[in-house]
Backbone atoms as SQL, in Angstrom:
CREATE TABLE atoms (id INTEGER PRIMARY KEY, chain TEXT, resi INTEGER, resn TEXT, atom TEXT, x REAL, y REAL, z REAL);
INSERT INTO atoms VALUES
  (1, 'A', 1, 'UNK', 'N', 0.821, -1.190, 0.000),
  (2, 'A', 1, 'UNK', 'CA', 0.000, 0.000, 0.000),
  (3, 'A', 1, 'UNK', 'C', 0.872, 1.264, 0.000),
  (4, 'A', 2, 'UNK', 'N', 1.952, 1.426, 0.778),
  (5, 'A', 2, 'UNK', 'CA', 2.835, 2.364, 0.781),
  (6, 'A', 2, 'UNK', 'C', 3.470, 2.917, -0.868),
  (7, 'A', 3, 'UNK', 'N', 3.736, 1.373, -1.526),
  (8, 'A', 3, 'UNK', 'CA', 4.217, 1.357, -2.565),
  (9, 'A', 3, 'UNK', 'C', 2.889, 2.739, -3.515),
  (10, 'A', 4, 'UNK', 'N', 1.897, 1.747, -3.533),
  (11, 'A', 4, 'UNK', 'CA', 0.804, 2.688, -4.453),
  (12, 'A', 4, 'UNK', 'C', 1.096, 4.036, -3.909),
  (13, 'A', 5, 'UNK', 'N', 1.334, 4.600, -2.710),
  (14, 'A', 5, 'UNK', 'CA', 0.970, 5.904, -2.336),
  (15, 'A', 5, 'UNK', 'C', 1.930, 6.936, -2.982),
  (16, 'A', 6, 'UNK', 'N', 3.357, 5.994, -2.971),
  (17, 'A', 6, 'UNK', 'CA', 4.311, 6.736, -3.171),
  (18, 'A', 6, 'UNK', 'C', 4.533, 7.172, -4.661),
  (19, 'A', 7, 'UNK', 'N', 3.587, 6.226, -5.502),
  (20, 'A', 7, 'UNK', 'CA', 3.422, 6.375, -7.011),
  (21, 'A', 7, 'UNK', 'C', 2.137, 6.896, -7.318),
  (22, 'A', 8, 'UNK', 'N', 1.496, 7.171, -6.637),
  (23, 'A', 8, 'UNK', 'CA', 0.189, 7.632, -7.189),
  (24, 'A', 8, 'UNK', 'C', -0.150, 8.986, -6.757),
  (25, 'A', 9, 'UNK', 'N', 0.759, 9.240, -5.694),
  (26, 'A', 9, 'UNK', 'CA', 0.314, 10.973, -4.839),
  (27, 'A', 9, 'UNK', 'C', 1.081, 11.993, -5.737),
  (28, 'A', 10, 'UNK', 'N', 2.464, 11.981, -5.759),
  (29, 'A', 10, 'UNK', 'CA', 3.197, 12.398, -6.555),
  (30, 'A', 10, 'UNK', 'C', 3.076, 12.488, -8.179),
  (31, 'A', 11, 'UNK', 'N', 2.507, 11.469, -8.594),
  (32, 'A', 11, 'UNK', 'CA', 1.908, 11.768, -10.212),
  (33, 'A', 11, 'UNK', 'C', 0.486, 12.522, -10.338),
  (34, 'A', 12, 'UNK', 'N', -0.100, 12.593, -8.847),
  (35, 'A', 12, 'UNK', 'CA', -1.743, 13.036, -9.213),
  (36, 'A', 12, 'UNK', 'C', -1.223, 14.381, -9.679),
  (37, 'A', 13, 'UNK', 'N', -0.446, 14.962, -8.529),
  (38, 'A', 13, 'UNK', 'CA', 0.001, 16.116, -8.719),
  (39, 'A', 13, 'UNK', 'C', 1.295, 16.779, -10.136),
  (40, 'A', 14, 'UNK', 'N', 1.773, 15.709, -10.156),
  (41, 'A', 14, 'UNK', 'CA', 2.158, 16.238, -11.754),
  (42, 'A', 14, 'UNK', 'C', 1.189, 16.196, -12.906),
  (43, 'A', 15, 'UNK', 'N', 0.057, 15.102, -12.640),
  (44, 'A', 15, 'UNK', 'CA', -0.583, 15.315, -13.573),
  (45, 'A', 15, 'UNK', 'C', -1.614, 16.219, -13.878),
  (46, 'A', 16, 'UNK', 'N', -1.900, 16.974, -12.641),
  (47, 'A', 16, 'UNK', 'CA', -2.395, 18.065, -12.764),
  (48, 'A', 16, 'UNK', 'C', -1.732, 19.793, -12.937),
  (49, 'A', 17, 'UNK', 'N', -0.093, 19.649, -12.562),
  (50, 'A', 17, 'UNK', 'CA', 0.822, 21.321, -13.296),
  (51, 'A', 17, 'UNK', 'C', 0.605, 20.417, -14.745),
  (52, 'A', 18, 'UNK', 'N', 0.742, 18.823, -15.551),
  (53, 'A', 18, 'UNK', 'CA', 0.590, 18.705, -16.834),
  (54, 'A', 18, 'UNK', 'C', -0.821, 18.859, -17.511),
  (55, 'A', 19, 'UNK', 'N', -1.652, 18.763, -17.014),
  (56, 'A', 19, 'UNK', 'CA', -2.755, 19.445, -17.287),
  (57, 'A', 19, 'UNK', 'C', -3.227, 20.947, -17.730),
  (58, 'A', 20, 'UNK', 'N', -2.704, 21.425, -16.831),
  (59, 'A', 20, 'UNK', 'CA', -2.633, 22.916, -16.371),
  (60, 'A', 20, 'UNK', 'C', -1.556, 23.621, -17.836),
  (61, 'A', 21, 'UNK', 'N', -0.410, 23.139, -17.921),
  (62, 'A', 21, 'UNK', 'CA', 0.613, 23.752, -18.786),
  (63, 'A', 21, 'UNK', 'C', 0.275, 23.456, -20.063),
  (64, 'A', 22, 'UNK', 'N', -0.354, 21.890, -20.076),
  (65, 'A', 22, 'UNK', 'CA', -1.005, 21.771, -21.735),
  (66, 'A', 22, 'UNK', 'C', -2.480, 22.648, -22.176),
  (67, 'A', 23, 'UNK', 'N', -3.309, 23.121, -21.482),
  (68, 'A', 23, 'UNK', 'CA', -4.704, 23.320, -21.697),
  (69, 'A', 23, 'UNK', 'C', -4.304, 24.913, -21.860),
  (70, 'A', 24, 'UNK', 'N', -3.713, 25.311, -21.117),
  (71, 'A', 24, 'UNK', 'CA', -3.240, 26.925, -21.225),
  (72, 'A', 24, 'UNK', 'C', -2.898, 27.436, -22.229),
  (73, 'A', 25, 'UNK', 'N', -2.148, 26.135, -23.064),
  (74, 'A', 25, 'UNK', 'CA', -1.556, 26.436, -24.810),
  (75, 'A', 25, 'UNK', 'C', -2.849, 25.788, -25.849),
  (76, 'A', 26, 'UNK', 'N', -3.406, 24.909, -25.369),
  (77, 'A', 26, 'UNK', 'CA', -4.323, 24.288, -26.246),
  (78, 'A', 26, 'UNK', 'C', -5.404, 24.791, -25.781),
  (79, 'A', 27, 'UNK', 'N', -6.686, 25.106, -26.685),
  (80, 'A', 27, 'UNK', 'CA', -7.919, 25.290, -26.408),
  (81, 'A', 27, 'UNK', 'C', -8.431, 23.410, -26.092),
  (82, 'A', 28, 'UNK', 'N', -9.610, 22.994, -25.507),
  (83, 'A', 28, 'UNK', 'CA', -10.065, 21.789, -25.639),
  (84, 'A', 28, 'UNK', 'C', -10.916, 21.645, -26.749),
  (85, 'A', 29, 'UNK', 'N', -11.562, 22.600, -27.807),
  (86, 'A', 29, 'UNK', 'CA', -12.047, 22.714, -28.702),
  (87, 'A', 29, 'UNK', 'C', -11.962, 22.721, -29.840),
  (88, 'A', 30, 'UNK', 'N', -10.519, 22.999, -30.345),
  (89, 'A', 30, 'UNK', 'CA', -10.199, 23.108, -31.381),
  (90, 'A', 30, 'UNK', 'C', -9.279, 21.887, -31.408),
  (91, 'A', 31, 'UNK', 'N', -9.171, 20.801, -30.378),
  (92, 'A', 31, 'UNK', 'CA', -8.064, 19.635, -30.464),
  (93, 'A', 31, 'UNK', 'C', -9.054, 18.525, -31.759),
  (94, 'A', 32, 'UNK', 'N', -8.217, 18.251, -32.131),
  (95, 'A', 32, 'UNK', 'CA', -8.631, 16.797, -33.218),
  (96, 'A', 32, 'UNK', 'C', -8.290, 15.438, -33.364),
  (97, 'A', 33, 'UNK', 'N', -9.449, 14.302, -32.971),
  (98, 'A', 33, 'UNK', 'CA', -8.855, 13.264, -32.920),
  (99, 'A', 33, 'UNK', 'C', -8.720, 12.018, -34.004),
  (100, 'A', 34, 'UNK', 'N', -7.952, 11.799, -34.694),
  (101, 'A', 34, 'UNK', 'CA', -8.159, 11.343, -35.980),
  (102, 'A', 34, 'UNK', 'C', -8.302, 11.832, -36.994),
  (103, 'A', 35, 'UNK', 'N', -8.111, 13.003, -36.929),
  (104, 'A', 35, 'UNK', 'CA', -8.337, 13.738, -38.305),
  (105, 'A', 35, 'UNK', 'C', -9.708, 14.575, -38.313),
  (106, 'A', 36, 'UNK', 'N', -10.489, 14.205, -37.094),
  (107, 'A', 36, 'UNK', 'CA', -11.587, 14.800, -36.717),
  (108, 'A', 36, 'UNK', 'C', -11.779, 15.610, -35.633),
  (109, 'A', 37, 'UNK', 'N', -12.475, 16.904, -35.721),
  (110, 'A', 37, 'UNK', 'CA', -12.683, 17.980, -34.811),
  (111, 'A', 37, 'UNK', 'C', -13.222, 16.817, -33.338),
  (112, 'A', 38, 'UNK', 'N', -13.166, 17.012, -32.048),
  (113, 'A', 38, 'UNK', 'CA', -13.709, 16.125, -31.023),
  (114, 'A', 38, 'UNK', 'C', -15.031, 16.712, -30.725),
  (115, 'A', 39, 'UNK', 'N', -16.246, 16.340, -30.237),
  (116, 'A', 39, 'UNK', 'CA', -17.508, 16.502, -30.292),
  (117, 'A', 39, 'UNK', 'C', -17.404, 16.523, -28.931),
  (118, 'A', 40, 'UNK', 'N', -16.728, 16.433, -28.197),
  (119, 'A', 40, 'UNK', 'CA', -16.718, 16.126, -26.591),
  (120, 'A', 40, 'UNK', 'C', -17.135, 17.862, -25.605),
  (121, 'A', 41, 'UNK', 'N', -17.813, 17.922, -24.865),
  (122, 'A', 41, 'UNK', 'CA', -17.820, 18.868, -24.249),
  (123, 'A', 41, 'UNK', 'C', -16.374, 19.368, -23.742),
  (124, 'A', 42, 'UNK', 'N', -15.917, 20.568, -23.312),
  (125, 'A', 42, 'UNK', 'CA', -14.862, 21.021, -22.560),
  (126, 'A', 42, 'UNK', 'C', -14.114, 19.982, -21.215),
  (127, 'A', 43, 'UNK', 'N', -15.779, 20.240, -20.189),
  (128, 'A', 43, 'UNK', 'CA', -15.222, 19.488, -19.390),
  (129, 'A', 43, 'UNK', 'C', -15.040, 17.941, -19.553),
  (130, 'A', 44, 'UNK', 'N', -15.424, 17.548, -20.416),
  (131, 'A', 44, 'UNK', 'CA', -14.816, 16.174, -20.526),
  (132, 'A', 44, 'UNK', 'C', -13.584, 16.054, -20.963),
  (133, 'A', 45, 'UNK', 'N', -12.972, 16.852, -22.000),
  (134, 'A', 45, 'UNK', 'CA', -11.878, 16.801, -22.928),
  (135, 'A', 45, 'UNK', 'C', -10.408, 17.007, -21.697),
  (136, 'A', 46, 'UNK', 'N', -11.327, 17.978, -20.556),
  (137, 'A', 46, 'UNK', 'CA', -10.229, 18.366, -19.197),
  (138, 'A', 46, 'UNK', 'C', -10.329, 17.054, -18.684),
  (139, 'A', 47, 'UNK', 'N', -11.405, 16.189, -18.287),
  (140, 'A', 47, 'UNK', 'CA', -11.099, 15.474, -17.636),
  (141, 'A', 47, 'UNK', 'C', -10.305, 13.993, -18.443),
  (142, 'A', 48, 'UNK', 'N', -10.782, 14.237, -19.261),
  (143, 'A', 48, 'UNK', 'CA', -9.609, 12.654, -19.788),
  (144, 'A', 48, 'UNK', 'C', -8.106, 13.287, -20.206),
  (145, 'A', 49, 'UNK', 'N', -8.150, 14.577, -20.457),
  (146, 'A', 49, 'UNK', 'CA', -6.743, 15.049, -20.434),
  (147, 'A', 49, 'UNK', 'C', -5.782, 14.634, -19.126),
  (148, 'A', 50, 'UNK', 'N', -6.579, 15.009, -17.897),
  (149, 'A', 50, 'UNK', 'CA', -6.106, 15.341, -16.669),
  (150, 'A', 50, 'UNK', 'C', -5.823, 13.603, -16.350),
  (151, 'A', 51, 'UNK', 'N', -6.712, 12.639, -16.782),
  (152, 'A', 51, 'UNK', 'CA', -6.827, 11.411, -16.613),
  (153, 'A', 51, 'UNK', 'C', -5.242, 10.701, -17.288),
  (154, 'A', 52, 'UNK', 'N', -5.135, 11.005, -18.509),
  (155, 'A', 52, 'UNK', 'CA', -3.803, 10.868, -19.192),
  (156, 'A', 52, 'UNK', 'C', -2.763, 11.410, -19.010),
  (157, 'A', 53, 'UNK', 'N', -2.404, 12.552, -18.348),
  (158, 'A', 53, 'UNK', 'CA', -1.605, 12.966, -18.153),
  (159, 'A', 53, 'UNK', 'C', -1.176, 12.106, -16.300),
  (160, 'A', 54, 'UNK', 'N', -2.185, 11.880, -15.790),
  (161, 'A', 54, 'UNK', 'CA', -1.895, 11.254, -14.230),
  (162, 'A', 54, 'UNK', 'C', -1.472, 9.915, -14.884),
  (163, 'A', 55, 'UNK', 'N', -2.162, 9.374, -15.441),
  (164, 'A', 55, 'UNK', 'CA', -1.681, 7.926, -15.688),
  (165, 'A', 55, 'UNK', 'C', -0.047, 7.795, -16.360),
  (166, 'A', 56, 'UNK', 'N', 0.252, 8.857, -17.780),
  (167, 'A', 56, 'UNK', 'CA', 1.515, 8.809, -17.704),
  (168, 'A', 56, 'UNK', 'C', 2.589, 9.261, -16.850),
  (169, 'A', 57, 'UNK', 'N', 2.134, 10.347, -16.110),
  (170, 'A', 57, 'UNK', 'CA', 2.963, 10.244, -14.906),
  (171, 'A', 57, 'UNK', 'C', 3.316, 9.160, -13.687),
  (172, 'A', 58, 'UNK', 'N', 2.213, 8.519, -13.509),
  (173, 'A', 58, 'UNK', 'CA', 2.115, 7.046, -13.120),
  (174, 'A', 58, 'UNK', 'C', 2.764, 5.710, -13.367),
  (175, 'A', 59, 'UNK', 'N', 2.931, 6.045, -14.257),
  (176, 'A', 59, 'UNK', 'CA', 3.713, 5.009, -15.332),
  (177, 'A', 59, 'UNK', 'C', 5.237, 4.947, -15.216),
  (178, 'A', 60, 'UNK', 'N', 5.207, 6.328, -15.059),
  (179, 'A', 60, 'UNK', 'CA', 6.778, 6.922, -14.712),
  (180, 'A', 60, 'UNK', 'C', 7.588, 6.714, -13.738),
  (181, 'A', 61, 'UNK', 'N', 6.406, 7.259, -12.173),
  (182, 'A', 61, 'UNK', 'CA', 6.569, 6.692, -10.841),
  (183, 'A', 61, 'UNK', 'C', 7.006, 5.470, -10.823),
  (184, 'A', 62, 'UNK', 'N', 5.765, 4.395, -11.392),
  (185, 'A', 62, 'UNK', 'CA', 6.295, 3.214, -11.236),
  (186, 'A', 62, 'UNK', 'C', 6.943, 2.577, -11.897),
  (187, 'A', 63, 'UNK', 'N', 8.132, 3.160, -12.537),
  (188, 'A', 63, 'UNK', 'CA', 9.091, 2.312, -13.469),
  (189, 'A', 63, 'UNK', 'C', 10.756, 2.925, -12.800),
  (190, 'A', 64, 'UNK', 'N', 10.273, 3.806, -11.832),
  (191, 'A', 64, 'UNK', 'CA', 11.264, 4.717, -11.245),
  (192, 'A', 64, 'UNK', 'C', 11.928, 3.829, -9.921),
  (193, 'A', 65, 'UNK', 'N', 10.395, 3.287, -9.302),
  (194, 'A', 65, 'UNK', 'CA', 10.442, 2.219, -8.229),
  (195, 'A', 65, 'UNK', 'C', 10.766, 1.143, -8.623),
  (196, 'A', 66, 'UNK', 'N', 10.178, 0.564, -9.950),
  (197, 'A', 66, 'UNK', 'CA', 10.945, -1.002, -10.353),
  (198, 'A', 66, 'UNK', 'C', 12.870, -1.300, -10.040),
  (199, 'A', 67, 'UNK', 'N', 13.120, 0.643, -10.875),
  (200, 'A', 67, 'UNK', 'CA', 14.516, 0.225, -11.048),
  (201, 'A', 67, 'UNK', 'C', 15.240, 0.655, -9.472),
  (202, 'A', 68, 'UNK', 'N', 14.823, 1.271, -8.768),
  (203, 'A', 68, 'UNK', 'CA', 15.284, 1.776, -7.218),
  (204, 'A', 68, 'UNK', 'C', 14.990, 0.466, -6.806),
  (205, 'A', 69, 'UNK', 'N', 14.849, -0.714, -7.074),
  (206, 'A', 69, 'UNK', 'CA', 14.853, -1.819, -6.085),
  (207, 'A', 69, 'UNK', 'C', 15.945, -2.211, -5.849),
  (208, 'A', 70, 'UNK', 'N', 16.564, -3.031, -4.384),
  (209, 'A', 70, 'UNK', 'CA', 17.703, -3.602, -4.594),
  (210, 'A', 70, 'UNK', 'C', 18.098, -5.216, -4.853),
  (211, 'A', 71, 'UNK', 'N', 19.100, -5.623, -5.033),
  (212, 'A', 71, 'UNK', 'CA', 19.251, -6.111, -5.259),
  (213, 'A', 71, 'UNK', 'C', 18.878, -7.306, -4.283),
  (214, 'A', 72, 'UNK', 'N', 18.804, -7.456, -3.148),
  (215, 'A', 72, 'UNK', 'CA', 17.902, -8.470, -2.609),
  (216, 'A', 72, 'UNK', 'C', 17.004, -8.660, -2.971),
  (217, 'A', 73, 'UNK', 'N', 16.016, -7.607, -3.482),
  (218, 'A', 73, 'UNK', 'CA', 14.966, -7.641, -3.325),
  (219, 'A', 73, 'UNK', 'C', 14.172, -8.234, -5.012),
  (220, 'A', 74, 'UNK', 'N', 15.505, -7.596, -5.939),
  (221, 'A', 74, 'UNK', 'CA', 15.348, -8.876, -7.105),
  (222, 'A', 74, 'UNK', 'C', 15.319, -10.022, -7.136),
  (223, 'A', 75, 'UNK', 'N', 16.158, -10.518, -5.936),
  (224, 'A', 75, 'UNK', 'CA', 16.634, -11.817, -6.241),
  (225, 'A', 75, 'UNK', 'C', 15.794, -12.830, -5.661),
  (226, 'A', 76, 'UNK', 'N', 14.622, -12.111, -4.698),
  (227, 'A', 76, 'UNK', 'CA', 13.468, -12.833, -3.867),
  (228, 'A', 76, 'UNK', 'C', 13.535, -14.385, -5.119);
């Protein structure tokens, strides 16, 4: 449980200054997905932004912790 906290508190919060720094340059309205304008309301387009940006920060966390393991603890 410690593990999750230490990867998931720290990315909520990057993924929200990455939220914040992308939406400030991008409108959510004028983004296109596929070659197509998105039909999505604003606040949705924030919230799966904000959703993707936590998860790749997440991703990050926990690949940060894979490699900070030691070597005992590989060898379980």
């Amino acid at each position: 449980m410690r593990r999750a906290i230490l990867i998931l508190w720290p990315s909520f919060v990057v993924g929200g200054a990455g939220e914040i720094l992308f939406f400030t340059v991008f409108d959510p309205q004028e983004l296109y997905l596929f070659g197509e304008p998105t039909d999505l309301p604003r606040i949705a387009v924030y919230t799966i932004g904000f959703f993707l940006c936590w998860a790749f920060a997440a991703a990050s966390s926990a690949f940060t912790c894979f490699l900070a393991r030691s070597a005992a603890e590989v060898n379980r």
